[in-house]
Structures are given as C-alpha cells and as structure tokens.
C-alpha positions in Angstrom: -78.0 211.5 74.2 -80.2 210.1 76.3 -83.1 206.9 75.5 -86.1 209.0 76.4 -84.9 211.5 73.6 -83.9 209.0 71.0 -87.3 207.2 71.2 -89.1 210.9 71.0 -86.8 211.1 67.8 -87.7 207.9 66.6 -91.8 208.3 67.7 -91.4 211.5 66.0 -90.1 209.9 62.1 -92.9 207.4 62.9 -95.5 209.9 63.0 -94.8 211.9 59.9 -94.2 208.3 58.0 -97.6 207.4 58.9 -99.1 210.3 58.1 -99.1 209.8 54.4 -100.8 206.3 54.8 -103.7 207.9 56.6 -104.4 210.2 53.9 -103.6 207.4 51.2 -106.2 205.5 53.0 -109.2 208.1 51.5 -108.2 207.4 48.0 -109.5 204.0 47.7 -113.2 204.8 47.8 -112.5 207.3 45.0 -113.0 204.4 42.0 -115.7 202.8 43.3 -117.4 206.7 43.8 -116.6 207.1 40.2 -118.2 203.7 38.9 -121.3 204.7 41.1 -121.9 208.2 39.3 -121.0 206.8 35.9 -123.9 204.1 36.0 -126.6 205.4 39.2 -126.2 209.3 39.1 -125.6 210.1 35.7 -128.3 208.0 34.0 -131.0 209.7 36.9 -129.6 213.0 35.7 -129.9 212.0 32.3 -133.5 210.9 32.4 -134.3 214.0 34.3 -133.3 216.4 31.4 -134.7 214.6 29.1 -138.1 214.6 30.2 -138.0 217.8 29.9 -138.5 217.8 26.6 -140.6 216.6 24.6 -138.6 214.2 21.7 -139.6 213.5 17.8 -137.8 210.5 17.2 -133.6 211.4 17.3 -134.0 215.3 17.0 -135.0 217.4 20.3 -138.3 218.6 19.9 -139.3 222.1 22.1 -139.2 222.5 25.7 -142.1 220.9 27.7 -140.3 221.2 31.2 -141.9 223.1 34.1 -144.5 225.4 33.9 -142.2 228.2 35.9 -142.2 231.0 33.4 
C-alpha cells in the first residue's frame, strides 16, 4: 500500500471524526436560547394576551381585544 493512499485513509477517518464536533458545536447556544424565551419572549407574549382582556381582580373578565369583528 502506498503513503499517498494511507494518508487519504487516514484524512478520510479524520473527516467523518470531525464531523460530529461540527454539529455538536450548534448545541451550545441552545440553553442560553432557552433562558432568553423563558424570561424576554414569554413575559412580552404574556403581557400581550393579557391586555386583551379586560381583568376583575384574579378572574378574567370579557374580551376587550381588537376591534376586528
């Protein structure tokens, strides 16, 4: 066997191995992404629905969202 094809062997194992840690790599903003929903996107969402209607103290009161009808 000759070096040229042993090294594309090797170049070859090298590639595949490394493969994985390029897609590992797009994991770690997955936490933070989940932090940033949990306490930015939610609570805007939140607030959002609930002015849409229009609240007596604990219970729900009727709907006093948009005037599409």
């Amino acid at each position: 066997m000759s070096r040229t094809a042993v090294w594309s062997e090797q170049s070859k194992r090298l590639k595949a191995n490394a493969g994985w840690k390029r897609r590992l790599i797009h994991l770690f903003p997955v936490p933070a992404l989940a932090v940033y929903t949990l306490f930015i996107v939610y609570p805007i969402v939140a607030a959002f629905s609930y002015s849409l209607f229009d609240w007596k103290g604990l219970q729900k009161g009727r709907s006093s969202g948009s005037a599409i009808s």
